[in-house]
C-alpha positions as CSV (number, residue, x, y, z in Angstrom):
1,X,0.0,0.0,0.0
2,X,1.6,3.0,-0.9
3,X,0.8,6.4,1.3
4,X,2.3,9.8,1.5
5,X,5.2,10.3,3.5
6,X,4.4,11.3,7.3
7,X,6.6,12.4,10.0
8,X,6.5,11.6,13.7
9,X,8.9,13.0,15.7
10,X,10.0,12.0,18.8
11,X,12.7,12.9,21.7
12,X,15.4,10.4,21.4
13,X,18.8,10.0,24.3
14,X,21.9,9.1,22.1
15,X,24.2,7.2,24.4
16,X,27.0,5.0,23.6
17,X,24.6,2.0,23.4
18,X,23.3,3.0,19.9
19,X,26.5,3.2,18.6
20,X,26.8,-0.4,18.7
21,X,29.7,-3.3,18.9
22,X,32.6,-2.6,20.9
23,X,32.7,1.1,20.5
24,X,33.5,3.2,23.6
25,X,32.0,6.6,24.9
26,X,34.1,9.5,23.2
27,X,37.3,10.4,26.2
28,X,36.6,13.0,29.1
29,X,39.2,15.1,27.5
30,X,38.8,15.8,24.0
31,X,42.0,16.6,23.7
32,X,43.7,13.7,23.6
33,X,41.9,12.6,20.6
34,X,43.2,13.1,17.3
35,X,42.5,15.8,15.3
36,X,39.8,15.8,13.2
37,X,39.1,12.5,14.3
38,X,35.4,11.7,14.7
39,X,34.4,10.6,18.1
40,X,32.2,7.4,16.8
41,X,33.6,6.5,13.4
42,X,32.0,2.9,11.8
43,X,33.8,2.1,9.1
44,X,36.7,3.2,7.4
45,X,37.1,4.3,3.5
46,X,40.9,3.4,1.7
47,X,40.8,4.8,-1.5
48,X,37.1,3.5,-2.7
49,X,37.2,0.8,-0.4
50,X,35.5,0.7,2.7
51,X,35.3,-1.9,5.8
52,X,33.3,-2.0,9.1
53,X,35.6,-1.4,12.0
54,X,35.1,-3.5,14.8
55,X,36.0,-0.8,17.5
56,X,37.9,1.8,18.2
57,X,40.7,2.0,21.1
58,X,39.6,-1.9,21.6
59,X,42.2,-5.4,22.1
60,X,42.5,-6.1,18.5
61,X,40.8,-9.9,18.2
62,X,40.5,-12.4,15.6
63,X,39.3,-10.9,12.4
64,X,39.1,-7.2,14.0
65,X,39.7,-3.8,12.4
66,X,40.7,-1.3,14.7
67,X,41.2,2.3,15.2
68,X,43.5,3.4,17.7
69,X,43.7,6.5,18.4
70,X,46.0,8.8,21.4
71,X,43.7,8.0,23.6
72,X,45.1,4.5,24.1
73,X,48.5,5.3,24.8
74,X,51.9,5.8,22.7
75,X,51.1,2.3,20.6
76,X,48.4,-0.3,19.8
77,X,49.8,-2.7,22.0
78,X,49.0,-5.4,19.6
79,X,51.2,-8.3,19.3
80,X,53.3,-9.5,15.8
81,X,50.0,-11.4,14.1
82,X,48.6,-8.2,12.1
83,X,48.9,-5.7,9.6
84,X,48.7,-1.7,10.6
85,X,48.9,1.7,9.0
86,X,49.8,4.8,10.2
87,X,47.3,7.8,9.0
88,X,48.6,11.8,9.5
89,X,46.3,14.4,7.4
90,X,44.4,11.6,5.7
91,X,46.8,9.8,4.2
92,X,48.9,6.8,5.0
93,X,52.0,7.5,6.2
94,X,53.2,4.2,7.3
95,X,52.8,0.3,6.7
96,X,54.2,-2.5,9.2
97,X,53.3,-6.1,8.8
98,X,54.4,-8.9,11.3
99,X,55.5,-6.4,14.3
100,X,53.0,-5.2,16.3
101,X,52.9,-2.1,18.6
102,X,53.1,0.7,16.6
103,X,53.4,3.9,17.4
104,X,50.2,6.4,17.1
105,X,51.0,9.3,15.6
106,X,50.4,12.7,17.6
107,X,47.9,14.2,14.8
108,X,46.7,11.2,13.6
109,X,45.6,7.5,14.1
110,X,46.5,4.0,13.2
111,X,44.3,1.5,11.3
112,X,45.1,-2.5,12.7
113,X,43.7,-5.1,11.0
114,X,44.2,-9.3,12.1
115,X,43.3,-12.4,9.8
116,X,40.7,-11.5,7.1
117,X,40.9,-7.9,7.9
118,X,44.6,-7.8,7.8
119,X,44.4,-9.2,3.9
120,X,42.0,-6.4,3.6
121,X,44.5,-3.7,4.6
122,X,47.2,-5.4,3.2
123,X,45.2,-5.0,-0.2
124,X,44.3,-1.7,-0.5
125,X,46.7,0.4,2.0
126,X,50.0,1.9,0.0
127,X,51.2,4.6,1.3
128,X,49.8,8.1,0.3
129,X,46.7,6.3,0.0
130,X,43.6,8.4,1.3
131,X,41.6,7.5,4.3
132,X,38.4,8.7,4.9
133,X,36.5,7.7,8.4
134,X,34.0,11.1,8.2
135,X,32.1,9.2,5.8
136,X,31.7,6.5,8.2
137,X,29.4,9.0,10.4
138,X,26.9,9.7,7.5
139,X,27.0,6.2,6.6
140,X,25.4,5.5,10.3
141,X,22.7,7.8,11.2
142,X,21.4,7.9,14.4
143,X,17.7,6.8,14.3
144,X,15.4,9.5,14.6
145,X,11.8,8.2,13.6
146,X,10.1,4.9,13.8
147,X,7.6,4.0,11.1
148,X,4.0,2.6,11.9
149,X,4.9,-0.8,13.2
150,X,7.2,1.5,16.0
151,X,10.3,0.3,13.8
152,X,13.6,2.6,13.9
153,X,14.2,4.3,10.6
154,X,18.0,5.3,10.1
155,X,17.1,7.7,7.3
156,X,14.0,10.6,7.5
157,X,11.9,10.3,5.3
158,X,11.9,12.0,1.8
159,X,9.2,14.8,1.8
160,X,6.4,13.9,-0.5
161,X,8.6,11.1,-1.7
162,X,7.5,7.4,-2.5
163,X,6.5,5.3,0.6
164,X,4.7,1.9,0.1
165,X,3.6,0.2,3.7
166,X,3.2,-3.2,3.7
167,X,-0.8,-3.9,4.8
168,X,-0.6,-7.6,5.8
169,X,-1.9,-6.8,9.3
170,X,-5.0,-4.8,8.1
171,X,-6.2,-6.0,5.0
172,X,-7.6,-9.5,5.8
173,X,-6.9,-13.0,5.0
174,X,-6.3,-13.8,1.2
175,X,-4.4,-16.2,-1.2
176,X,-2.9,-15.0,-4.4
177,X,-0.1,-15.6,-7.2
178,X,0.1,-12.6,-8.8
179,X,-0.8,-9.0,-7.8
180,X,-2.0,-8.6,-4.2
181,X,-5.8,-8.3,-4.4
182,X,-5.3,-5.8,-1.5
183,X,-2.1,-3.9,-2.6
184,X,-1.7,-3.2,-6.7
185,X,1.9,-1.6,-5.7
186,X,3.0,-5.7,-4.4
187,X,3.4,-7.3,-7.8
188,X,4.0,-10.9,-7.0
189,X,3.5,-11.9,-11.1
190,X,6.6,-12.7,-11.4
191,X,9.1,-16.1,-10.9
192,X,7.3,-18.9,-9.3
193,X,5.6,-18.0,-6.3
194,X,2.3,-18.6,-4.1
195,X,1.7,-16.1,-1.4
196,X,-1.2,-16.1,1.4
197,X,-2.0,-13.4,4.1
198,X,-2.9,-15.2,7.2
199,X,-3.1,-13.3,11.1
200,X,-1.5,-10.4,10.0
201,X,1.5,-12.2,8.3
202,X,2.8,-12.9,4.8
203,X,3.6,-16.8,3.9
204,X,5.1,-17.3,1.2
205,X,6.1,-20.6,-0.9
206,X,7.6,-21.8,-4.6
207,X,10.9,-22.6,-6.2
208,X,11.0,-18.9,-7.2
209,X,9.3,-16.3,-5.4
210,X,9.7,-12.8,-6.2
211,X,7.8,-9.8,-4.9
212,X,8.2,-6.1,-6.6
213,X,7.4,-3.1,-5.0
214,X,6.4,-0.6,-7.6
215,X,3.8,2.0,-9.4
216,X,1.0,-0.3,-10.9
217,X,1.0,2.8,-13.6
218,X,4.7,2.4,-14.4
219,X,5.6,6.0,-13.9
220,X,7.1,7.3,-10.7
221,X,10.5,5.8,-9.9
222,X,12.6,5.0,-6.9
223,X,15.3,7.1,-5.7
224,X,17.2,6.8,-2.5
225,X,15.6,4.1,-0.6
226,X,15.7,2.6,2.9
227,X,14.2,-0.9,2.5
228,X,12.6,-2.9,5.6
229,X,11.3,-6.1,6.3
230,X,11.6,-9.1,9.0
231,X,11.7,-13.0,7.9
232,X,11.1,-16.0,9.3
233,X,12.9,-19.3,7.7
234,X,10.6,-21.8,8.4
235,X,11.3,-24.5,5.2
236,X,13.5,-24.7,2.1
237,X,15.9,-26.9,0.1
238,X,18.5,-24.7,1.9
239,X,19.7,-22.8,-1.2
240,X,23.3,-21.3,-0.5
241,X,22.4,-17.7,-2.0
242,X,18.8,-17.6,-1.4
243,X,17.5,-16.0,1.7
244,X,16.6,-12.7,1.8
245,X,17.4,-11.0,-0.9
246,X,16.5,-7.5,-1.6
247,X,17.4,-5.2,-5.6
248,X,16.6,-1.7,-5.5
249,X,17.8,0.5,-9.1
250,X,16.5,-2.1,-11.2
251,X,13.7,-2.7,-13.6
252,X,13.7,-6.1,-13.7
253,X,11.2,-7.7,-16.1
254,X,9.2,-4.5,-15.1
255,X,8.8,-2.9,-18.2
256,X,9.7,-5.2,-20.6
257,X,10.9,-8.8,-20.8
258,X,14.4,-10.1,-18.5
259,X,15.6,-11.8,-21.2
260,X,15.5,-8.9,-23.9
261,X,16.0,-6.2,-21.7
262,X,19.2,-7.1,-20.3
263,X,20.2,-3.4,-19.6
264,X,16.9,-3.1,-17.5
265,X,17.8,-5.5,-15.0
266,X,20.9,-4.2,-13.8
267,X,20.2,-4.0,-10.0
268,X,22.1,-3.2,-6.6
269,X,21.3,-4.6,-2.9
270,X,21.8,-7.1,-0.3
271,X,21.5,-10.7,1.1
272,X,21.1,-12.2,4.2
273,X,21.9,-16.0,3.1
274,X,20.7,-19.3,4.0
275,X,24.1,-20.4,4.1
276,X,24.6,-18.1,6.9
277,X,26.6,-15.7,5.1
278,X,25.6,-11.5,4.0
279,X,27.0,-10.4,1.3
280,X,26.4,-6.8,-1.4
281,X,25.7,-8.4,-5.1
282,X,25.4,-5.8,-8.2
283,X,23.6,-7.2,-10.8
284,X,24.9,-6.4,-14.2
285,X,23.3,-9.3,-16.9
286,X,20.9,-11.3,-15.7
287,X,21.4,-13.9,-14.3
288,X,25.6,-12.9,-13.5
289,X,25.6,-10.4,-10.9
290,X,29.1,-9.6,-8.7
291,X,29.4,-9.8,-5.0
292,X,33.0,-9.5,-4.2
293,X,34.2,-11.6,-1.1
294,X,35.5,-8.4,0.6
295,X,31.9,-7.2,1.6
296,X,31.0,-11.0,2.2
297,X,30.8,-11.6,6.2
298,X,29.6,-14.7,8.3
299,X,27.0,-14.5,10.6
300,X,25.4,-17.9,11.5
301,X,28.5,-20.6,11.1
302,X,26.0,-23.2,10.8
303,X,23.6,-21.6,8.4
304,X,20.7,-19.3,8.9
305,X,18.7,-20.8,12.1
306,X,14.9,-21.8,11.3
307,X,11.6,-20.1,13.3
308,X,13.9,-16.7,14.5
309,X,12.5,-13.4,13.3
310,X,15.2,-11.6,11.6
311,X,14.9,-8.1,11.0
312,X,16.5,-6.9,7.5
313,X,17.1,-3.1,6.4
314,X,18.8,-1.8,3.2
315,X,20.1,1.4,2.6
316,X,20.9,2.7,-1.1
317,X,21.6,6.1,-1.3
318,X,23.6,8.1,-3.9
319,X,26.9,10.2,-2.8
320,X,28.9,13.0,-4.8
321,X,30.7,12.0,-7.8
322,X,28.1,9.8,-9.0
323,X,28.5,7.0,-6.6
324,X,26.3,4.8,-4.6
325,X,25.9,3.9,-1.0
326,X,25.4,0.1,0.0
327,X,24.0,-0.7,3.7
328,X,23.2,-4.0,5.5
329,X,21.5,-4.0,8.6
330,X,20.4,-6.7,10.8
331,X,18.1,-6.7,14.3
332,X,17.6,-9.7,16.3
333,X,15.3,-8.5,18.6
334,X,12.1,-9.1,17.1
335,X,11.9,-4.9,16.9
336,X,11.7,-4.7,20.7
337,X,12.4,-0.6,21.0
338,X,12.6,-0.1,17.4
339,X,14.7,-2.7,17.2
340,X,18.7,-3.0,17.5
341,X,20.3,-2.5,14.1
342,X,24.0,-3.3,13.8
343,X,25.4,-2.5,10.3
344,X,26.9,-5.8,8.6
345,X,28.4,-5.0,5.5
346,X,28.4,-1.7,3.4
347,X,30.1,-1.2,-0.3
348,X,30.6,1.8,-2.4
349,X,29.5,1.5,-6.4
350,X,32.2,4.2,-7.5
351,X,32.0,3.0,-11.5
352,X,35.0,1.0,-11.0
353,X,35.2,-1.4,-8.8
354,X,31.5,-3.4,-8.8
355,X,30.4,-5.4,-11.7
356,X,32.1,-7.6,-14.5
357,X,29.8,-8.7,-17.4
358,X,28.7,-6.1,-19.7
359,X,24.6,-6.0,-20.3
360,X,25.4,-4.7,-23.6
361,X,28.0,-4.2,-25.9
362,X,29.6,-0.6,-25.1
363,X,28.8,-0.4,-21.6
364,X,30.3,-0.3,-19.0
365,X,29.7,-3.3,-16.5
366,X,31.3,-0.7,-13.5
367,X,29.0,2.1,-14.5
368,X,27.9,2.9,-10.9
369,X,23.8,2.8,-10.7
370,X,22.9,5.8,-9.4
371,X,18.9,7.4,-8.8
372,X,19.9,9.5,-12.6
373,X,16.7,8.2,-14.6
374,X,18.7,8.6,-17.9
375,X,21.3,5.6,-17.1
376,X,23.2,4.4,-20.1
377,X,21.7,1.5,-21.7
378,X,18.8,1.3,-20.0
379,X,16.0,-0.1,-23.0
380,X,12.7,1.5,-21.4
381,X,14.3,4.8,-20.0
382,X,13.1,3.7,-16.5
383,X,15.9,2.3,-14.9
384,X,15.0,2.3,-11.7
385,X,11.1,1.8,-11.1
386,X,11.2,-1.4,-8.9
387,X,13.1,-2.7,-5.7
388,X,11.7,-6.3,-5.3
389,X,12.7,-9.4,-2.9
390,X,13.6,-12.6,-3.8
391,X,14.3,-16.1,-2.8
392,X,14.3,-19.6,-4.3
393,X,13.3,-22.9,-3.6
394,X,11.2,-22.1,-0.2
395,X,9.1,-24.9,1.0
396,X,5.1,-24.4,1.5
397,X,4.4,-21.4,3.5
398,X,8.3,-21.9,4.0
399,X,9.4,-18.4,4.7
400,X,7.1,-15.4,5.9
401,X,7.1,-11.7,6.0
402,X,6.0,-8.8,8.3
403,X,5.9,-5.1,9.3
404,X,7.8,-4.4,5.6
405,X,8.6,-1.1,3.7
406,X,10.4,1.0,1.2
407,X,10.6,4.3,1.7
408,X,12.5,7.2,-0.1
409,X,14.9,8.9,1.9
410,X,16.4,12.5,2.0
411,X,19.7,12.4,-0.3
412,X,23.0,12.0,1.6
């Protein structure tokens, strides 16, 4: 159901806590932080490459990235088993592998990485290399709103911008296999898919489901979106990549057939995998999309667990220089307070670095897809009209929505 865009605002304590991780409360003095340094940094840019950071002034553990700032001391205080970098006026200044300790520079900070995080660092910090951890702040808003199921949003709203509301717990019981008697915008018609409403929830069963979010009239367009929804896995063949699976900047058999329009279903998002994995996958030729390993992280070592609600939120905004913004989000809390959202994985389509196979001779498989409605090579001119989910080979009434919605959200 789609609805104008309302606001409710509402008094909000930031403490420490909603920072999240291992991230401590900014020093007493704020002097003896670096300068320039943010106080609550999440992630940390090299060049066009970005990774979470595990904490900041924290014992460097298995697979952490940390920032260390003055406030620590004179050195990490790591042991040998890692790689770190010194940063002075955003830049790397210094590389040391296999020693440990290193010194913290007076006007600046050093990045320590250990097992998968040390090959990250190891790949992509050379010296006079820029760093950027200001980005990290935008990247992690603090929530300011919750929507209409009392569920955080980390982006306000767009004013008068597209807003579609799931309706599942007002609408009645129904069963369909196409477009949602009760919602035109939920366009089911697509893969292989039967879908009931049932109680106020969403089950959903076939080999292919997939569900698009988009104007019946095939007119308006997404922009910027924030994406929500919470799952349950209840039944399925246990399909490594399947899950779910959220593509926003796409017009995926919308307009037009898949397999013709191969520029058209180009498409950007997210996955929370039954395998146990999340992962950022650009779509470039359907059906070969790219999700490079470096934004792949492991959450459940034994696979995704059966009957837990998991809450799921994408962010795709655009930045300057024609780039793009990739969030993951995850809440295990069933949305108690708005839920607890910890940021997973994040990439940044810069037009060089996501996507390998061309959908079209003479363009490029990098080109970064941004909210611009003129995108090269799109076939119908609307590049960017749907934002669907997805999953595959679900078992009956084997995985089940709630509370769900796409919303467009202020750029930046």
């Amino acid at each position: 159901m789609l609805r104008k865009s309302k606001r409710l605002k509402i008094g909000l304590v930031v403490t420490s806590v909603c920072l999240g991780w291992l991230l401590p409360a900014a020093p007493a003095d704020p002097s003896t932080r670096a300068e320039g340094l943010p106080s609550v940094p999440r992630s940390v840019v090299i060049g066009n490459h970005e990774h979470i950071l595990t904490g900041v002034d924290v014992p460097r553990g298995r697979d952490f990235l940390v920032l260390y700032t003055t406030a620590q001391g004179e050195s990490t205080e790591t042991n040998q088993w890692g790689t770190e970098v010194a940063v002075v006026n955003g830049k790397i200044a210094r590389t040391q592998s296999g020693v440990g300790g290193m010194t913290i520079p007076a006007h600046g900070y050093v990045i320590s990485g250990h097992g998968e995080s040390q090959k990250w660092l190891r790949k992509h910090a050379t010296l006079g290399t820029s760093v950027d951890i200001s980005s990290a702040i935008a990247a992690s808003p603090t929530p300011r709103e919750v929507d209409r199921f009392g569920i955080k949003m980390l982006k306000p709203t767009l004013p008068n911008g597209l807003d579609w509301v799931s309706n599942w717990d007002t609408s009645g019981d129904r069963v369909f296999d196409g477009v949602d008697p009760k919602d035109p915008w939920f366009d089911a018609n697509h893969g292989d898919g039967k879908y009931s409403v049932k109680g106020g929830l969403l089950y959903i069963s076939g080999m292919y489901p997939r569900m698009y979010i988009h104007d019946p009239a095939l007119r308006s367009q997404w922009s910027d979106v924030e994406v929500t929804m919470y799952f349950k896995r209840v039944a399925d063949d246990g399909t490594p990549w399947a899950g779910m699976v959220v593509q926003t900047r796409t017009n995926h058999g919308t307009v037009g057939s898949e397999n013709l329009n191969k520029c058209d279903t180009r498409s950007i998002g997210g996955r929370l995998r039954y395998d146990g994995d999340a992962d950022i996958e650009k779509e470039t030729n359907h059906p070969v999309s790219d999700a490079p390993a470096v934004y792949r992280k492991t959450l459940w070592a034994n696979g995704m667990p059966k009957n837990v609600w998991i809450g799921y939120k994408l962010l795709v905004y655009d930045l300057p220089g024609s780039r793009v913004k990739i969030e993951l989000y995850r809440d295990m809390t069933d949305g108690l307070n708005g839920g607890t959202w910890k940021l997973i994985t994040a990439a940044i389509d810069d037009g060089n670095s996501l996507g390998k196979v061309a959908c079209h001779s003479g363009v490029d498989p990098a080109l970064a897809l941004t909210r611009d409605r003129n995108r090269t090579g799109s076939e119908s001119g609307k590049p960017n009209i749907s934002t669907y989910f997805r999953s595959d080979n679900v078992g009956r009434e084997g995985l089940v929505y709630k509370r769900g919605s796409v919303r467009e959200i202020k750029p930046g």
